[in-house]
C-alpha positions in Angstrom: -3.3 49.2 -30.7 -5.3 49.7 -27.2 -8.4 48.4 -28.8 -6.3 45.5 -29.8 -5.1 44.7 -26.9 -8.1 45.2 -24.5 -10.0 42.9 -27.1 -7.0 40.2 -26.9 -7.4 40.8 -22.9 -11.2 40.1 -23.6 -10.8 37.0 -25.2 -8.0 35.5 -23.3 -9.6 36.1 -20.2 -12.9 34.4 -21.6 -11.3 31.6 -22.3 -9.8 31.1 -18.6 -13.3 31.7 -17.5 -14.6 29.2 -19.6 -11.7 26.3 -18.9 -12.3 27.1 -15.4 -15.6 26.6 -15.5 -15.6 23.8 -17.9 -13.3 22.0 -15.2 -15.2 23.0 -12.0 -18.2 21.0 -14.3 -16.6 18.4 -15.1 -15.0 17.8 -11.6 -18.7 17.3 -10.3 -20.0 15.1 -13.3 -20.0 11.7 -12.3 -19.1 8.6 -13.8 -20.1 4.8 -14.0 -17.7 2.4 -12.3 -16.9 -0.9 -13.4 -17.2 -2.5 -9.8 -20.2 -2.3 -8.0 -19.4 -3.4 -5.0 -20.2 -1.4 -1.8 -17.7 1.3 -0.3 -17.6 1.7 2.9 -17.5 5.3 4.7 -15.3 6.6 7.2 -17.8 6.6 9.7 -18.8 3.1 8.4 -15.2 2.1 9.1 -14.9 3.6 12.4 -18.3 1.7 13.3 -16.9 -1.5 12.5 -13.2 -0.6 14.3 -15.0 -0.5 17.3 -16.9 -3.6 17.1 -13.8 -5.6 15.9 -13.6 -7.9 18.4 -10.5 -10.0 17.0 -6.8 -9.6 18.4 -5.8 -6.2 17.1 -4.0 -2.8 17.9 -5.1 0.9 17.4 -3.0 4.0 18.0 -3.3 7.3 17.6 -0.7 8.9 14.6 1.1 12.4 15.4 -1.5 14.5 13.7 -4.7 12.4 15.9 -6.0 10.2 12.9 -6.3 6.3 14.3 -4.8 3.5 12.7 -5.7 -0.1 12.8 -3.7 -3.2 13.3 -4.8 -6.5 12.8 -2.6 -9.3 15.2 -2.2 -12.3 14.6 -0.8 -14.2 17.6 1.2 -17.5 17.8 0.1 -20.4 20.0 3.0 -20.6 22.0 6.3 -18.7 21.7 10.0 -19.9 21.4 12.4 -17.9 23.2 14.5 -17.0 20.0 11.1 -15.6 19.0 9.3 -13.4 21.9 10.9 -10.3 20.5 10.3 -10.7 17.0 7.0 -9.3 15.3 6.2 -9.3 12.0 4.1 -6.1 10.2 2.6 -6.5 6.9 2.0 -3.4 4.8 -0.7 -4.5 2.4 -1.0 -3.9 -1.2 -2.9 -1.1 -3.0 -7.2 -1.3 -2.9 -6.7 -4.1 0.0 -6.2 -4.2 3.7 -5.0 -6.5 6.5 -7.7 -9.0 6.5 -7.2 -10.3 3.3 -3.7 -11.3 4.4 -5.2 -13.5 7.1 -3.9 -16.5 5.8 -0.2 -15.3 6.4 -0.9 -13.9 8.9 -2.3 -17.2 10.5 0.3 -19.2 9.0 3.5 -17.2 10.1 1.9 -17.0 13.5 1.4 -20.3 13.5 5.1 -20.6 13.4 5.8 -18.6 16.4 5.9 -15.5 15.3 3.7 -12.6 16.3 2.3 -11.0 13.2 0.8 -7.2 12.5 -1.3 -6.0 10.0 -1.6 -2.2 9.4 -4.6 -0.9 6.8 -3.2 2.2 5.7 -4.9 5.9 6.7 -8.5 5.1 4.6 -8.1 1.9 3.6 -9.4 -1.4 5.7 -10.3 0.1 9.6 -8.2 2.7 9.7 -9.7 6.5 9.9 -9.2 9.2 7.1 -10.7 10.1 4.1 -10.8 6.5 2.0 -8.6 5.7 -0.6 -6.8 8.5 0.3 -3.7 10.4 2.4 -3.7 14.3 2.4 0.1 14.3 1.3 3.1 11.8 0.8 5.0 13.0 4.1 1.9 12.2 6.4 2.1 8.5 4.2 5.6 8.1 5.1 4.7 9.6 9.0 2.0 6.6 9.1 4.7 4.2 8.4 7.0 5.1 10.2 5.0 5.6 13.4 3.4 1.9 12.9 6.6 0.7 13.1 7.4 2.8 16.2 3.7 1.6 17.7 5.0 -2.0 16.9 8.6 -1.7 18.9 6.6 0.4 21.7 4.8 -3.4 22.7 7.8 -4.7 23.2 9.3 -6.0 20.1 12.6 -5.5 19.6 13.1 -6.9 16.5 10.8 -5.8 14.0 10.4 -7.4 9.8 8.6 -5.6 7.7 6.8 -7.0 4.7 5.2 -5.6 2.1 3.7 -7.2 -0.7 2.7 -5.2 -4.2 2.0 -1.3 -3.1 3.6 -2.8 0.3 6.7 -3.1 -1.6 7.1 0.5 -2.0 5.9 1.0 1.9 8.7 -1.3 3.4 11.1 0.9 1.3 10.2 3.7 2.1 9.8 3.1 6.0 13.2 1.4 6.0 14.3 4.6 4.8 12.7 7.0 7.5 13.5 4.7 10.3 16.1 2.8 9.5 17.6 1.9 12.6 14.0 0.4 13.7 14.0 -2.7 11.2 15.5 -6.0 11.5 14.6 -7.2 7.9 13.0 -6.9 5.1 10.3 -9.1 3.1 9.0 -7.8 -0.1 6.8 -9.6 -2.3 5.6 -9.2 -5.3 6.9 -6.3 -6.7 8.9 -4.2 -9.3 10.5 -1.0 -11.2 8.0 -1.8 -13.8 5.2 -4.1 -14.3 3.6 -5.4 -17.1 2.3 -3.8 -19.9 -1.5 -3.5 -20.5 -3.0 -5.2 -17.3 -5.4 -2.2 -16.9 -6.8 -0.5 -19.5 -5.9 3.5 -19.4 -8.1 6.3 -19.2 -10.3 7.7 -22.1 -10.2 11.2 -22.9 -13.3 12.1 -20.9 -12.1 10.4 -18.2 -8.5 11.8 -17.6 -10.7 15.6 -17.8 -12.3 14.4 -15.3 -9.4 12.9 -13.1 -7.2 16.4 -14.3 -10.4 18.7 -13.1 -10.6 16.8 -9.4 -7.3 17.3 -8.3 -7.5 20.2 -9.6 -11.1 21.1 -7.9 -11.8 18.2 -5.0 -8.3 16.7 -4.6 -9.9 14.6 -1.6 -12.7 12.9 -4.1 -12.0 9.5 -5.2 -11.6 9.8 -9.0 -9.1 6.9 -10.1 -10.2 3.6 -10.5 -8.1 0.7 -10.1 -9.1 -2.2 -12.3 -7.8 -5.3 -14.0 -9.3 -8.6 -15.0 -9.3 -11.2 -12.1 -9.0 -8.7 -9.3 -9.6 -10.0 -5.8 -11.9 -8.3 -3.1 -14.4 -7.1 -5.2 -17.3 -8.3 -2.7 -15.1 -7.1 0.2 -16.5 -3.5 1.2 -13.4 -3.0 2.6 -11.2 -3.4 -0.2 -11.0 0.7 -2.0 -11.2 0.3 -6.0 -11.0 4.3 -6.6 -8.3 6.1 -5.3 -7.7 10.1 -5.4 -5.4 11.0 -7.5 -2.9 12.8 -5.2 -2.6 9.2 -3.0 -1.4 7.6 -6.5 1.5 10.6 -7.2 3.0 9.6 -3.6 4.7 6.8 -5.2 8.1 7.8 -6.7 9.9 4.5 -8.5 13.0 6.3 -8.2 12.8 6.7 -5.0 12.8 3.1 -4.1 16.6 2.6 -3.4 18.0 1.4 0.2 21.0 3.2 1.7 24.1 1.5 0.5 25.4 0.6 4.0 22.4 -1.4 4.3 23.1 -5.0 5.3 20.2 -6.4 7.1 18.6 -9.7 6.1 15.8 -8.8 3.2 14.0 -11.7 0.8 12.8 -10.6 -2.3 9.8 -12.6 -3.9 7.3 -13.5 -6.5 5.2 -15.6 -8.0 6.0 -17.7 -11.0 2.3 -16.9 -12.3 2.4 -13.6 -11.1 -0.1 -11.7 -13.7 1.5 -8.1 -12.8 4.9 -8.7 -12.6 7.4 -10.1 -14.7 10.3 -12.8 -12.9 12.9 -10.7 -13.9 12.1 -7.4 -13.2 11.2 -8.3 -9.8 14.8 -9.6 -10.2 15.8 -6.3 -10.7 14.6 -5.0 -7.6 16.7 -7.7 -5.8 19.5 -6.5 -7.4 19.4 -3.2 -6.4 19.7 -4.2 -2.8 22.7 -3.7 -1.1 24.6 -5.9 1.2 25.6 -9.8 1.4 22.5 -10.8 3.3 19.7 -10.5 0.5 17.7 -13.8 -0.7 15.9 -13.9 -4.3 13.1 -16.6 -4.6 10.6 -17.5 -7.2 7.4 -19.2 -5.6 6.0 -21.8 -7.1 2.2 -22.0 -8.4 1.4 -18.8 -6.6 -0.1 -15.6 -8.6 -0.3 -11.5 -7.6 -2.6 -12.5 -5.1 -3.4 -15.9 -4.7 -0.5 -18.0 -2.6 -0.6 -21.6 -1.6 0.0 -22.4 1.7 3.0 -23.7 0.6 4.7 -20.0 -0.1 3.6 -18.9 2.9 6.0 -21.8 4.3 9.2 -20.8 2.3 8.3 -16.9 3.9 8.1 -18.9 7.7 11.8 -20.8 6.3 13.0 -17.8 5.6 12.6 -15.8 8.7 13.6 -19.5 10.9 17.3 -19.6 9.2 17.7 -15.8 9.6 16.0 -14.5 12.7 15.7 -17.7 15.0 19.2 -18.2 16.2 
């Protein structure tokens, strides 16, 4: 029965050995992307932070990283509107600059207008595509928002389109007491079914053994048919895997004494998300001051200037009183 057992031993420890080093293998093999396009480092980011020469902000988070604000300021300001800003959260792979069309448009308005790229995305510092947990992700938020009422700002909308979505959420949720509204655009509980294609085998191994192995490495890749940015080198198309858990779906819930103004939106041609299940998200939202609109002729990410305007109508019959 000894012999048995130390032979049993043998074996099952063997196999560990060999998964283990099966995994630390295949966390190193790389893999052929589907978009070519050019990634930019962190030290290529903090390169080009510093030669930005465009109206922006950067600050310093509560563990030292530095995050980057685009601005976007109006022409001339109405008194109803000095204290109001505006700060986009972007959506997932982009970053502030390729909401510079809002961002020009809303501040055209009057309104003074933030952008923040999210800790390794767009000019902001950190690992890319990346955040080394989900509080530090909901710290970021939180203290952009801080960063954005420390200028001045009293009143302070959020909006957060796609991933943004989940952002505004979740910062209205840390600091609620900090926001005035709420804009969220283009997103849902659920999305639609087969817009990416999922994983082979090989390929969830691989994504399994790096989080596993090199949970900082970039093994994800986002991808879909008719993607934007792809000849941005600012835009992240792979993503670690532990930034992708943060989100929780159920977790996506506003207090119930909430009753601030909040416009939910989306496209009528939206390719990820279906009119009704964005729906769904509106009607989960508490309180008596909540707005659900459909926007005509406008896709996930492509808008017309003429959403942009119903967004700027919006924020005029609720905020500039």
């Amino acid at each position: 029965m000894k012999k048995t057992g130390r032979i049993i031993a043998i074996v099952l420890f063997s196999l560990a050995g060999l998964l283990f080093i099966s995994g630390l293998i295949m966390a190193y093999v790389p893999f052929e992307s589907k978009i070519k396009n050019h990634k930019i480092s962190t030290e290529e980011a903090k390169e080009l932070r510093n030669n930005f020469k465009g109206p922006h902000e950067i600050f310093k988070t509560s563990d030292g990283e530095t995050l980057f604000m685009r601005r976007w300021n109006p022409d001339s300001i109405e008194t109803g509107k000095k204290d109001i800003a505006v700060l986009l959260f972007h959506g997932i792979t982009a970053h502030s600059g390729a909401y510079n069309m809002a961002g020009k448009l809303i501040s055209k308005a009057g309104y003074t207008v933030f952008g923040l790229d999210y800790r390794g995305h767009g000019l902001s510092g950190g690992n890319r595509a990346d955040s080394p947990s989900k509080k530090r992700w909901l710290a970021d938020l939180a203290e952009s928002v801080q960063h954005v009422k420390s200028l001045g700002f009293t009143r302070v909308i959020v909006f957060g389109h796609s991933l943004g979505v989940a952002s505004a959420i979740y910062a209205a949720k840390e600091v609620p007491d900090e926001i005035a509204g709420l804009i969220l655009l283009s997103g849902a509980y659920e999305g639609k079914k087969n817009v990416t294609a999922p994983p082979g085998f090989m390929q969830k191994a691989k994504i399994l053994a790096s989080s596993i192995f090199r949970p900082s490495v970039q093994v994800v890749e986002y991808y879909r048919d008719g993607m934007t940015g792809i000849e941005d080198p600012l835009f992240n198309f792979k993503y670690t895997l532990r930034f992708l858990k943060m989100l929780d779906v159920k977790e996506l819930y506003l207090p119930g004494n909430w009753n601030i103004p909040v416009l939910v939106g989306v496209g009528d041609k939206d390719e990820l998300f279906e009119v009704e299940k964005v729906r769904e998200l509106y009607e989960q939202i508490p309180g008596s001051k909540k707005e659900f609109v459909v926007l005509k002729n406008t896709f996930h990410a492509r808008f017309p200037d003429e959403s942009w305007q119903e967004l700027i109508k919006w924020l005029d019959n609720n905020f500039n009183k």
